[in-house]
N, C-alpha and C positions, 0 to 999 in steps of 0.2 A: 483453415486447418488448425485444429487445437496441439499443442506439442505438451511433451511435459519439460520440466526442467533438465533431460538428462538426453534429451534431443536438440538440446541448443550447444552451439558450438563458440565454446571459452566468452559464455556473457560477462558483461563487466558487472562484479559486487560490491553494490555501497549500500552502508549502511544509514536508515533513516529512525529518529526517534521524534519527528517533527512533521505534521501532513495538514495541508490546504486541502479543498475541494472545491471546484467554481463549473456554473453551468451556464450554459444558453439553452436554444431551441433545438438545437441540432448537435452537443457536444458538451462531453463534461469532461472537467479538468482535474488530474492529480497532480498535485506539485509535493515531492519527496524534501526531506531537507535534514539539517542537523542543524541543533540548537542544544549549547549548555548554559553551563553556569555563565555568567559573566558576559556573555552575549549581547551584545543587543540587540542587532536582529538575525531571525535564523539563515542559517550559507542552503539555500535549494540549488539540489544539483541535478536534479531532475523531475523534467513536466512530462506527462502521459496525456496526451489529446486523444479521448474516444467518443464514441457512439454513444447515447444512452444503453442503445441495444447491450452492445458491448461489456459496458458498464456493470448492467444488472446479470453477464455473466460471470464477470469477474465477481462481484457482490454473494452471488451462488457458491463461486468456488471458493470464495474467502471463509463465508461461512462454514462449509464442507471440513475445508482446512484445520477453523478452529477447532468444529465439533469432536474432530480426529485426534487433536490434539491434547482437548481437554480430557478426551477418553483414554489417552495414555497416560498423561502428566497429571492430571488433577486441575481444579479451576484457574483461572486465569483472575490473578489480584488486577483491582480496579487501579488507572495509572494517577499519581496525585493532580490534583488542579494546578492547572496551569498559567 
């Protein structure tokens, strides 16, 4: 069952400026994290284990997102190297 964000009830909000990605045969991995200045290595405070299936909806929907967003806001600056 797909929900939107305004059907979930009191999620927890962290903010990430920091992302992994790792796969196998059966399962790909997000790992969220923050990382700044003076860090040395990034604080992940959350891993998401899914399906490729899954994956490549989320991949749809992210896309979606951007496209929506770039249609209101304007393009999205490239982020520096990292």
């Amino acid at each position: 069952m797909e929900q939107s964000g305004a059907d979930l009830i009191d999620p927890e909000a962290r903010y990430a400026n920091y992302f992994s990605i790792g796969q196998a045969a059966c399962e790909i991995v997000f790992e969220f994290a923050q990382f700044y200045e003076g860090d040395r290595e990034p604080h992940a405070h959350t891993r998401i284990i899914t399906t490729p299936i899954h994956a490549n909806k989320f991949l749809a929907l992210l896309s979606d997102s951007l496209q929506k967003y770039q249609a209101q806001y304007g393009p999205i600056a490239e982020a520096p190297n990292e």
